[in-house]
C-alpha positions as MATLAB code, in Angstrom:
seq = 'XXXXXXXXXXXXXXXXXXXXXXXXXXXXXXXXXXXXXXXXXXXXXXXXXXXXXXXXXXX';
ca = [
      17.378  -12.755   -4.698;
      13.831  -11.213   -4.951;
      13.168   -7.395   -4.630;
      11.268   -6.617   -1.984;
       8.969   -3.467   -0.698;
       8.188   -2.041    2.644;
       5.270   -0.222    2.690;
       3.589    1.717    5.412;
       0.325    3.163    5.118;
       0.463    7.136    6.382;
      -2.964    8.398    5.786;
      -6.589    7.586    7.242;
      -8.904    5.729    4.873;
     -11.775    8.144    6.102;
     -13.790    9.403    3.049;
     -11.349    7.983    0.733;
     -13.026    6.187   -2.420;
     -13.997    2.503   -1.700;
     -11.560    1.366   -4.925;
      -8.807    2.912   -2.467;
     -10.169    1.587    0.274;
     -10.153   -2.059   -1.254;
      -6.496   -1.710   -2.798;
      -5.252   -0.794    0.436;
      -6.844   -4.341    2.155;
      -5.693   -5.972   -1.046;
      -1.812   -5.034   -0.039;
      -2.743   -5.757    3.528;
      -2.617   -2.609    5.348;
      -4.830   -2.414    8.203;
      -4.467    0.918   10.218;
      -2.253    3.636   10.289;
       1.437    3.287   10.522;
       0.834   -0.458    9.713;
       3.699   -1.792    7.276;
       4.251   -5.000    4.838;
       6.870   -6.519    3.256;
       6.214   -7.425   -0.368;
       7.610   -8.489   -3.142;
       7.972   -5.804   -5.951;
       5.789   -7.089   -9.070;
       4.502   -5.613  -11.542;
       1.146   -5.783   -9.924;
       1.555   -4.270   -6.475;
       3.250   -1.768   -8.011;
       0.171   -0.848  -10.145;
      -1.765   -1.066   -6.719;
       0.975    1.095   -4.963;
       0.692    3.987   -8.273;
      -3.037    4.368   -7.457;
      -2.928    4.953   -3.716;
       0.608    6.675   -4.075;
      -1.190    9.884   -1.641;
      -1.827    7.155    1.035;
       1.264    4.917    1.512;
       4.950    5.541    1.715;
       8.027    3.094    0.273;
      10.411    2.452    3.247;
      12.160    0.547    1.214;
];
Protein backbone atom coordinates (compact mmCIF):
# COMPACT_ATOMS: atom_id res chain seq x y z
CA UNK A 1 0.00 0.00 0.00
CA UNK A 2 1.37 3.51 -0.92
CA UNK A 3 1.57 6.43 1.64
CA UNK A 4 -0.36 9.03 0.80
CA UNK A 5 -0.68 13.02 1.73
CA UNK A 6 -3.53 15.39 1.99
CA UNK A 7 -2.60 18.68 1.64
CA UNK A 8 -4.56 21.85 1.83
CA UNK A 9 -3.24 25.08 1.02
CA UNK A 10 -4.16 27.76 4.08
CA UNK A 11 -2.52 30.91 3.05
CA UNK A 12 -2.94 33.50 0.04
CA UNK A 13 -0.18 33.43 -2.55
CA UNK A 14 -0.34 37.37 -2.54
CA UNK A 15 3.25 38.81 -2.43
CA UNK A 16 4.66 35.49 -1.80
CA UNK A 17 8.00 34.78 -3.87
CA UNK A 18 7.29 33.43 -7.44
CA UNK A 19 9.58 30.05 -6.49
CA UNK A 20 6.58 29.63 -3.87
CA UNK A 21 4.24 30.57 -6.06
CA UNK A 22 5.40 27.91 -8.74
CA UNK A 23 5.86 24.99 -6.06
CA UNK A 24 2.49 25.51 -4.95
CA UNK A 25 1.01 24.98 -8.90
CA UNK A 26 3.61 22.26 -9.12
CA UNK A 27 1.63 20.23 -6.14
CA UNK A 28 -1.58 21.45 -7.68
CA UNK A 29 -3.10 23.78 -5.33
CA UNK A 30 -5.18 26.32 -6.85
CA UNK A 31 -6.94 28.65 -4.24
CA UNK A 32 -7.41 28.69 -0.77
CA UNK A 33 -8.71 25.81 1.18
CA UNK A 34 -8.07 23.73 -2.04
CA UNK A 35 -6.66 20.13 -1.07
CA UNK A 36 -4.75 17.09 -2.98
CA UNK A 37 -4.11 13.78 -2.40
CA UNK A 38 -0.53 12.72 -3.10
CA UNK A 39 1.63 10.28 -2.77
CA UNK A 40 4.43 10.89 -0.12
CA UNK A 41 7.93 10.87 -2.10
CA UNK A 42 10.78 12.06 -1.45
CA UNK A 43 10.17 14.88 -3.80
CA UNK A 44 6.88 16.45 -2.76
CA UNK A 45 8.07 16.31 0.41
CA UNK A 46 11.06 18.57 -0.50
CA UNK A 47 8.32 20.81 -2.23
CA UNK A 48 6.04 20.58 0.93
CA UNK A 49 9.52 21.66 3.41
CA UNK A 50 9.83 24.88 1.34
CA UNK A 51 6.27 26.18 1.45
CA UNK A 52 5.75 24.52 4.99
CA UNK A 53 4.20 28.48 6.14
CA UNK A 54 1.60 28.01 3.31
CA UNK A 55 0.08 24.48 3.37
CA UNK A 56 -1.11 22.18 6.08
CA UNK A 57 -0.80 18.01 6.20
CA UNK A 58 -4.37 16.66 6.81
CA UNK A 59 -3.08 13.64 6.60
Amino acid sequence: MKKILKIQLIKSLIGKKNTHRAIIRGLGLKRINSVRVLNDTSSIRGMINKVSYLVKILS
